[in-house]
C-alpha positions in Angstrom: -80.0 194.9 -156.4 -83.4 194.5 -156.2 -86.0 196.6 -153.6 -86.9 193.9 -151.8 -83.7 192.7 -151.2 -82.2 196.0 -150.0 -82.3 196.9 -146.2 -84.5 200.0 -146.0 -82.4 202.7 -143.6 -85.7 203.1 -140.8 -85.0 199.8 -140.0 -80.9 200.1 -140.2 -81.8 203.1 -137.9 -83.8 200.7 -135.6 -81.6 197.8 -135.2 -78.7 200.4 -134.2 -81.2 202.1 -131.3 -82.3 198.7 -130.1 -78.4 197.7 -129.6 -77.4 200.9 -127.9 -80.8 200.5 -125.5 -79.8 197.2 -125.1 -76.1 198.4 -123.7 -77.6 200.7 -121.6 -80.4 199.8 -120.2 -79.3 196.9 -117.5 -81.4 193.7 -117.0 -84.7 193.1 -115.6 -82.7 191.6 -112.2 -79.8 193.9 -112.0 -82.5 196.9 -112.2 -84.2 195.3 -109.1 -80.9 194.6 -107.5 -79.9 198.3 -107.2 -83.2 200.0 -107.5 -84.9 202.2 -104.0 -88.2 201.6 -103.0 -90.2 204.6 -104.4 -90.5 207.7 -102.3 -94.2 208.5 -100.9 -94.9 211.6 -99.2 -95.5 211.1 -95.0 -93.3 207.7 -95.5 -89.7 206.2 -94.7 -88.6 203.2 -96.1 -85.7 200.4 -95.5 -84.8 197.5 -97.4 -84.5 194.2 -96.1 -83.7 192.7 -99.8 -84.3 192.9 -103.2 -86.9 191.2 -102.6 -88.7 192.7 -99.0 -89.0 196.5 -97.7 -90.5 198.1 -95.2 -92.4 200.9 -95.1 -94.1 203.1 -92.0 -95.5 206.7 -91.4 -92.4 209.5 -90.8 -91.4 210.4 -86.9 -93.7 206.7 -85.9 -93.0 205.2 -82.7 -91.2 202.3 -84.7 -89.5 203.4 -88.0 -89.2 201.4 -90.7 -85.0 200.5 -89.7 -86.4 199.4 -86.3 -88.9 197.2 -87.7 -86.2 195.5 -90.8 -83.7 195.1 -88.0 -86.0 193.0 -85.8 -87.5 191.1 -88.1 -84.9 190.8 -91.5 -83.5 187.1 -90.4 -87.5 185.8 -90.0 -88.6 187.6 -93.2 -86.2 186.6 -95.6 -86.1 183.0 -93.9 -89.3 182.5 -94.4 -89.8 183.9 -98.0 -86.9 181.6 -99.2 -88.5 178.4 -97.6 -92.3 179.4 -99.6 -90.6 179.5 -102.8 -88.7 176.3 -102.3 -92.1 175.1 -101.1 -94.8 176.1 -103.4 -91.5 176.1 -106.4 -92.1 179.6 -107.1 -88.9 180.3 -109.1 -88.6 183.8 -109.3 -91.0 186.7 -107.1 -93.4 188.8 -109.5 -92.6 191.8 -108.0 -90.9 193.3 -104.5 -93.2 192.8 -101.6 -93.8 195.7 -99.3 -94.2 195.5 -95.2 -96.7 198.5 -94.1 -96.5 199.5 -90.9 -99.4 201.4 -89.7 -99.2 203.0 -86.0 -102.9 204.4 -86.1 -106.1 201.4 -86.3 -108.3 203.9 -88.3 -105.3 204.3 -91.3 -104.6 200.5 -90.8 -108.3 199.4 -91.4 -109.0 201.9 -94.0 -106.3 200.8 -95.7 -107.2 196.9 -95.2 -110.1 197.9 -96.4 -109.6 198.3 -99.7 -108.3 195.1 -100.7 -111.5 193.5 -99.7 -109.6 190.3 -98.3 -111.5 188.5 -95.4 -108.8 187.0 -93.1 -109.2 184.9 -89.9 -109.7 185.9 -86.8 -106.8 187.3 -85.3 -104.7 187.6 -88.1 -103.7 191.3 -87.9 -100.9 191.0 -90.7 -103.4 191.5 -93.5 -102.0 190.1 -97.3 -102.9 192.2 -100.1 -101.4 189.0 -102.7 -101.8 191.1 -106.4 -100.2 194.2 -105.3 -97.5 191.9 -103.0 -98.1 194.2 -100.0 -98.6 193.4 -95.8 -100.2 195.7 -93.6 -100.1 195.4 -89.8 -100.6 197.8 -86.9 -97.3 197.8 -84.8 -99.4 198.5 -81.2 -101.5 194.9 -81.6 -98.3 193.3 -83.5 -95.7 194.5 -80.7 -97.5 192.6 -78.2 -97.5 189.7 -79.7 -94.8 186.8 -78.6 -92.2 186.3 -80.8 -93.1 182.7 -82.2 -96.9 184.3 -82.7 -95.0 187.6 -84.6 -93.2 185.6 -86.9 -96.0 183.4 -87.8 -98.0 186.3 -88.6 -95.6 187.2 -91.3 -95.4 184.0 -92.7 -99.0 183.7 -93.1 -99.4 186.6 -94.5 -96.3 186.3 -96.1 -97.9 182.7 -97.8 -101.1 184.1 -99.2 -98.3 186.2 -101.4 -96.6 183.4 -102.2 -99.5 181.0 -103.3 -101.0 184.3 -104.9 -98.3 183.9 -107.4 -97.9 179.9 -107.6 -101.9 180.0 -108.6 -102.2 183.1 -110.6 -104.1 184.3 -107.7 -106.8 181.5 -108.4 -106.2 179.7 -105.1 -109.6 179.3 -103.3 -109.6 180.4 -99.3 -109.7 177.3 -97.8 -106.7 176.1 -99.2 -105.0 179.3 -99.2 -105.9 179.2 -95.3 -105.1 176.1 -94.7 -101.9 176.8 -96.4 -101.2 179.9 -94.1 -101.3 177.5 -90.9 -99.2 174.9 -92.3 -96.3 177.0 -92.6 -96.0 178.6 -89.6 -93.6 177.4 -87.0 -94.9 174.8 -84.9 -97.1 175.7 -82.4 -98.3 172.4 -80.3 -101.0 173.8 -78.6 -102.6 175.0 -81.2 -102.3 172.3 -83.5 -103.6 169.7 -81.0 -106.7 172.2 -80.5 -106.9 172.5 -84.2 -106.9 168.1 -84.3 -109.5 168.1 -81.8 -112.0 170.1 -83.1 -111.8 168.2 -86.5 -112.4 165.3 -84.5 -115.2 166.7 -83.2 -116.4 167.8 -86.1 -116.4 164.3 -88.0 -118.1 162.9 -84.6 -121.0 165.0 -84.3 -121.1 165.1 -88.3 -120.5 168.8 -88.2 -117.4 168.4 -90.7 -117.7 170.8 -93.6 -117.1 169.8 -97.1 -114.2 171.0 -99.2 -117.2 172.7 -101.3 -117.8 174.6 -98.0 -114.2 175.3 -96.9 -113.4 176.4 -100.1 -116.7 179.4 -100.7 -115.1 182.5 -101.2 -116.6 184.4 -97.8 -116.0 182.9 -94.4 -117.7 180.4 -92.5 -119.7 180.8 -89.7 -117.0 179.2 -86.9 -113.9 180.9 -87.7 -111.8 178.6 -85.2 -113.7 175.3 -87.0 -112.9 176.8 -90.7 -109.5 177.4 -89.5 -108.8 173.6 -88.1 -110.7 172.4 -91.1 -108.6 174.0 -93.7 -105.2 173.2 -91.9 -106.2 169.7 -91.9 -107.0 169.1 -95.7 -104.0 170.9 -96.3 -101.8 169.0 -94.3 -103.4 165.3 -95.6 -102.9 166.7 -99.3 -99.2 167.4 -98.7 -98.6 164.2 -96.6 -100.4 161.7 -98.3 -99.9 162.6 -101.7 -96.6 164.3 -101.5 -95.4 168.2 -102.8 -95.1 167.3 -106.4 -98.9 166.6 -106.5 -99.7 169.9 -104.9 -97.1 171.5 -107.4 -99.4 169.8 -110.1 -102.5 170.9 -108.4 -101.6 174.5 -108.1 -100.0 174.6 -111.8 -103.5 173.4 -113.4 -105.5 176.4 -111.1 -104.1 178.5 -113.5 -106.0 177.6 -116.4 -109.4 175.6 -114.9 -112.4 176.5 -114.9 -112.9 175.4 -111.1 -110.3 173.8 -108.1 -112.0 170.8 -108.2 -111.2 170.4 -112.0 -107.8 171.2 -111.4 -107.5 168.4 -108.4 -109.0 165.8 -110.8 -106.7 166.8 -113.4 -103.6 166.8 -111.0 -104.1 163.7 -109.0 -106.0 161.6 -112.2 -107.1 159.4 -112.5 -108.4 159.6 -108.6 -110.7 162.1 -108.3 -111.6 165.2 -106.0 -114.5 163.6 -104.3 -112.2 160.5 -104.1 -109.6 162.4 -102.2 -111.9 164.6 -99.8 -114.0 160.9 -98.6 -109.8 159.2 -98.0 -109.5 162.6 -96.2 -112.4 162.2 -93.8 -111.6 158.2 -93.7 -108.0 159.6 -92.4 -109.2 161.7 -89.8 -109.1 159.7 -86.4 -105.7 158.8 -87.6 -104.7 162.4 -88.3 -106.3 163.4 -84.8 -104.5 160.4 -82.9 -101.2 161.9 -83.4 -100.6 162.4 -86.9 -101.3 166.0 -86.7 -97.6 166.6 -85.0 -96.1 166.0 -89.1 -95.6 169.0 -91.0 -93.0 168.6 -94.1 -92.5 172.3 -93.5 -90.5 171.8 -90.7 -87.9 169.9 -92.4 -86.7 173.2 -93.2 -85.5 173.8 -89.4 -82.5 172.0 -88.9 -81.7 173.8 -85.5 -83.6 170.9 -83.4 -81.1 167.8 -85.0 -78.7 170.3 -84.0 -79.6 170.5 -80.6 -80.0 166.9 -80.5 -76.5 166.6 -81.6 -75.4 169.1 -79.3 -76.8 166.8 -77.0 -75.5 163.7 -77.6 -78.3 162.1 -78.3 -77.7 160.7 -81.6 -80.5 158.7 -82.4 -83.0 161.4 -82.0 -80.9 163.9 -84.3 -81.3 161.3 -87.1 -84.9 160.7 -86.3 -84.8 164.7 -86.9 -83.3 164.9 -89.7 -85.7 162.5 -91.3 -88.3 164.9 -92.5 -86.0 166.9 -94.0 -84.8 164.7 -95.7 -88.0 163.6 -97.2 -88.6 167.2 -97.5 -85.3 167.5 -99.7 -86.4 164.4 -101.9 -88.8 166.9 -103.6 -87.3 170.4 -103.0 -84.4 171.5 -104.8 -82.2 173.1 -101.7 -78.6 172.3 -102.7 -76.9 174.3 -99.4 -79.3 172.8 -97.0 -79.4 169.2 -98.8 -75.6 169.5 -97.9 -76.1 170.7 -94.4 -78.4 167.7 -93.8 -76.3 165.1 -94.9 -73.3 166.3 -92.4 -75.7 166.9 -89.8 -76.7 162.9 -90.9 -72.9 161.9 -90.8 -72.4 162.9 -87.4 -75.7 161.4 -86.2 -74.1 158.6 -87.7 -70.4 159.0 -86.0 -71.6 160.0 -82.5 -73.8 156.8 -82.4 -71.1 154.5 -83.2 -68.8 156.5 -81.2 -71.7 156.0 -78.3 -72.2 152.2 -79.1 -68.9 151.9 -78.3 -69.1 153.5 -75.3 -72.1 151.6 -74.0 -69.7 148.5 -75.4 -66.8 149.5 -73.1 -69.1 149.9 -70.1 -70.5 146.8 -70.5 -67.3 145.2 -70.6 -65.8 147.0 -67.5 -68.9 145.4 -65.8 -68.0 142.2 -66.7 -64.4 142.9 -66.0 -62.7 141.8 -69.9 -60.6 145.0 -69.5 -59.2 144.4 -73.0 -62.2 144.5 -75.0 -62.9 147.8 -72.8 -59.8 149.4 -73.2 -60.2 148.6 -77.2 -64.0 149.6 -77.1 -62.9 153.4 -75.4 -59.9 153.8 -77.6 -62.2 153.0 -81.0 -65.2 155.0 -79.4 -62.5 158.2 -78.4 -61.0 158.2 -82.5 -65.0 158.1 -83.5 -65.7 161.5 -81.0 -62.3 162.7 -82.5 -64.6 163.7 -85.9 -67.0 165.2 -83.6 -67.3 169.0 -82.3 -65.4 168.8 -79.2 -68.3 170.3 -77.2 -70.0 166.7 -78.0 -67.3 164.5 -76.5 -67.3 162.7 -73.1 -64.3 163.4 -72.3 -64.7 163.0 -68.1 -66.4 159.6 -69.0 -63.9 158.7 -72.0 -60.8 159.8 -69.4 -62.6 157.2 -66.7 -63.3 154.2 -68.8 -60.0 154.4 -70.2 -58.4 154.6 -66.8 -60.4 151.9 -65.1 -59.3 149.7 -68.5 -55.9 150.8 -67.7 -55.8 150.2 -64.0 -57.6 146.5 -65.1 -55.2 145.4 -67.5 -51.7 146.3 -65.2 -53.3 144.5 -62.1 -53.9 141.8 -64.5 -50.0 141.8 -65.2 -49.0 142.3 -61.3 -51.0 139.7 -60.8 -49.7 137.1 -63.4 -45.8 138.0 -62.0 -46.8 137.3 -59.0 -47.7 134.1 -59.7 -45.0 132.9 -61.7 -42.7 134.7 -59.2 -44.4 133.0 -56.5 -42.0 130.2 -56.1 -38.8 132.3 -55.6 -38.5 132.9 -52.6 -35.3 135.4 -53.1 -38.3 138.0 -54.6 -40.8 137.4 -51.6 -40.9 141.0 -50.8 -41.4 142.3 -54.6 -43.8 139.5 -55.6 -46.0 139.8 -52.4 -45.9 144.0 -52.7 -47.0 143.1 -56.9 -50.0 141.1 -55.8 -51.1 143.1 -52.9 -51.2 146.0 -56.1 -53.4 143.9 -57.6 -55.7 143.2 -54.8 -56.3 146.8 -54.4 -56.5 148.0 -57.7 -59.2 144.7 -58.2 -61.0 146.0 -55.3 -61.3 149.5 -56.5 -62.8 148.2 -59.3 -65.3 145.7 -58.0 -63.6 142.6 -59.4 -64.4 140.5 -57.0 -63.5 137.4 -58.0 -59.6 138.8 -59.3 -59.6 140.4 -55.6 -59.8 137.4 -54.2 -56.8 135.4 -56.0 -54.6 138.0 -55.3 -55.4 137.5 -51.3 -55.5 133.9 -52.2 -52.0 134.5 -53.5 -50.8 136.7 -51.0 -52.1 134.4 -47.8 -50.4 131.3 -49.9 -46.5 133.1 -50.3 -47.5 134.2 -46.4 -48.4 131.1 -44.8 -45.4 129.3 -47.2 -42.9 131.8 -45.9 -43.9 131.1 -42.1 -43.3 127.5 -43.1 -40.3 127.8 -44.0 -39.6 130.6 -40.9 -40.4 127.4 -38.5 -38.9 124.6 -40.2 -35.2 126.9 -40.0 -36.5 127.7 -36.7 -36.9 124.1 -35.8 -33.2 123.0 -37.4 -31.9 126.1 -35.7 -33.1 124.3 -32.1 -32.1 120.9 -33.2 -28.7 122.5 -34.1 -28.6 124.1 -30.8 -29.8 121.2 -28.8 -27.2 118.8 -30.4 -24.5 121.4 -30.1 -25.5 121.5 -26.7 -25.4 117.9 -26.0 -21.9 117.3 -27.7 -20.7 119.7 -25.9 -22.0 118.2 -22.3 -20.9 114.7 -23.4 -17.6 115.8 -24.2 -16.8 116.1 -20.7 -13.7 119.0 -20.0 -10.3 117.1 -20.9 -10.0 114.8 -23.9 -10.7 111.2 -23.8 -7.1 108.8 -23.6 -7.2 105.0 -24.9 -3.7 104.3 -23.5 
């Protein structure tokens, strides 16, 4: 055998250690699975996930358990709707919640990332080393709609850190940090008008502007500004184009190559001039759509819960447009039952609005078929959603409409035999009443017509016996006066 054909034994040696690392060391995901946050001295930790901890200072006011079990549902939710979102398929590494209950530790430590947030955003977003810091006094006092959507602006700088390779610029990484917090109407009107302002007394900044690395001089302006590019780029062009968008940041030079790359062969400065165009639009009313909300499916819920069909579906819409794009196989699934009851429940109530309209005209067949159809419909329904007082009354008042409709055809064709006077008359005075109770008029009033008929035909024929009776007696009376006492001889 020749040397170069013989396998040398460093390498036999090799292979073997490579296959026995390879049996005992576990995967990449299973050692993150069952991993513990690392210890650090003066700190407790709990885990929310694999994928979120918390961490705060031993013997705090609120330990790190408090803070998980408050907010794990918010966290986690709103983690798993930014990687659907931004389609982020996998985290780059565990993200850590510090809680800090002293401002001097809290701004020292904010500090030293060197990130410039807004305002009053206390949850400050360290993206490359996937950490949040907050101070629990200022946080604590917050509401809890304005407590989650500090965590999931914070939680979005994170996210987009890692959909960009950390090359997003602030003012859409801003921008992006509004537009997926939970709706907050308020605020977003306030944010519409003061681009509207803005563009009117040609104070609007230009994406150039928005998108310098240090802040602008009007944080609330910046603020609406940002939000508002964001939100055209995602409604008017759609999430695969901002998928594309944030894909080339990785490798341009600049954002603005990267749009005109994404979104060829239109062009950045294309796209910002359509985005000012759009304004009054977006400030007329536009401003209430955010794609981001299609996640929520709680308010078509309520809707349903509601009956009120019509606006479930009209709920359910943006989800669905959101699920068009993001691939959400449990919620696409949750949507489209949600969409079939919608779509049950406003048969089921055009049924309904069917039998009423009958009973008003008083075609107590078509009702009675309209309730029964409408009652199977509600039958696929929660039970919570069903009319049931309302079903129980329209199918009575059918009911009670179609049997004086039968008491009143037997009277009629018994109405001639005058051996079932009493029954007939006692059937269409039924009728009468149950017409009456129902405010058929008209139906009332052949019944009385009927009774007063077999009434005023029954004292005829009282008087006209009455009247042979007399005759009968009168000639009786005569024969026997003429008669005379003893009986009349011829011979």
């Amino acid at each position: 055998m020749s040397p170069s054909s013989r396998v040398s034994p460093i390498l036999v040696r090799l292979a073997v250690l490579s296959l026995l690392l390879g049996m005992l060391v576990p995967s990449a995901t299973v050692v993150r699975a069952t991993q513990q946050p690392a210890n650090r001295e003066g700190w407790e930790s709990a885990r929310i996930s694999d994928d979120l901890s918390v961490w705060s200072r031993t013997g705090a006011a609120v330990t790190a358990d408090d803070f998980a079990a408050a907010y794990e549902t918010e966290l986690t939710t709103a983690l798993e709707e930014l990687l659907l979102f931004l389609r982020v398929d996998a985290i780059a590494q565990p993200i850590e919640i510090e809680i800090y209950d002293e401002t001097d530790a809290y701004q020292a430590a904010v500090a030293t990332t060197g990130r410039i947030e807004l305002d009053d955003q206390i949850a400050i977003a360290d993206p490359r080393n996937a950490v949040i810091r907050l101070p629990i006094d200022a946080f604590g006092s917050l509401t809890p709609l304005d407590a989650e959507n500090q965590l999931r602006h914070a939680l979005s700088h994170v996210v987009a850190g890692w959909a960009t390779d950390f090359q997003i610029p602030r003012g859409f990484d801003e921008g992006l940090a509004q537009y997926v917090r939970r709706p907050n109407l308020p605020v977003q009107a306030r944010m519409a008008a003061l681009v509207q302002s803005a563009l009117q007394n040609g104070t609007l900044a230009s994406w150039a502007v928005l998108n310098s690395a240090g802040p602008n001089d009007d944080d609330a302006t910046e603020r609406a500004q940002s939000y508002a590019m964001v939100a055209y780029l995602i409604q008017h062009r759609g999430l695969p184009d901002l998928w594309a968008f944030f894909d080339e940041m990785k490798t341009a030079a600049t954002w603005r190559d990267a749009l005109d790359t994404a979104l060829a062969p239109e062009t950045s400065q294309q796209i910002e001039r359509q985005w000012k165009e759009n304004i009054p639009t977006w400030a007329a009313g536009e401003w209430r759509w955010n794609l981001m909300t299609g996640f929520d499916l709680e308010p078509a819920r309520t809707q349903l819960a509601r009956g009120n069909y019509a606006g479930a579906a009209s709920a359910l819409e943006i989800s669905e447009q959101l699920l068009r794009d993001v691939d959400d196989p449990e919620r696409a699934a949750d949507v489209a039952a949600l969409k079939d009851q919608a779509r049950i429940g406003d048969l089921a109530e055009n049924k309904m609005v069917e039998a009423q309209q009958a009973l008003e005209t008083f075609a107590y067949d078509r009702a009675a078929a309209a309730v029964a159809q409408a009652n199977e419909q509600y039958a696929q329904l929660p039970p919570e959603v069903r009319p049931s007082d309302l079903i129980d009354t329209y199918t009575s008042m059918a009911a009670t409409g179609l049997a004086a409709l039968d008491h009143l055809e037997i009277a009629r064709e018994q109405s001639g035999n005058w051996a079932d006077y009493a029954d007939t008359r006692a059937l269409a005075l039924a009728a009468g009443r149950d017409f009456a109770a129902l405010g058929d008029t008209e139906r009332r009033d052949d019944a009385d017509h009927l009774v007063r008929s077999m009434d005023q035909e029954q004292l005829r024929i009282v008087l006209l016996l009455a009247a042979l009776a007399v005759l009968a007696i009168g000639w009786l009376a005569l024969r026997a006066k003429t008669r005379g006492p003893r009986p009349l001889r011829w011979d």
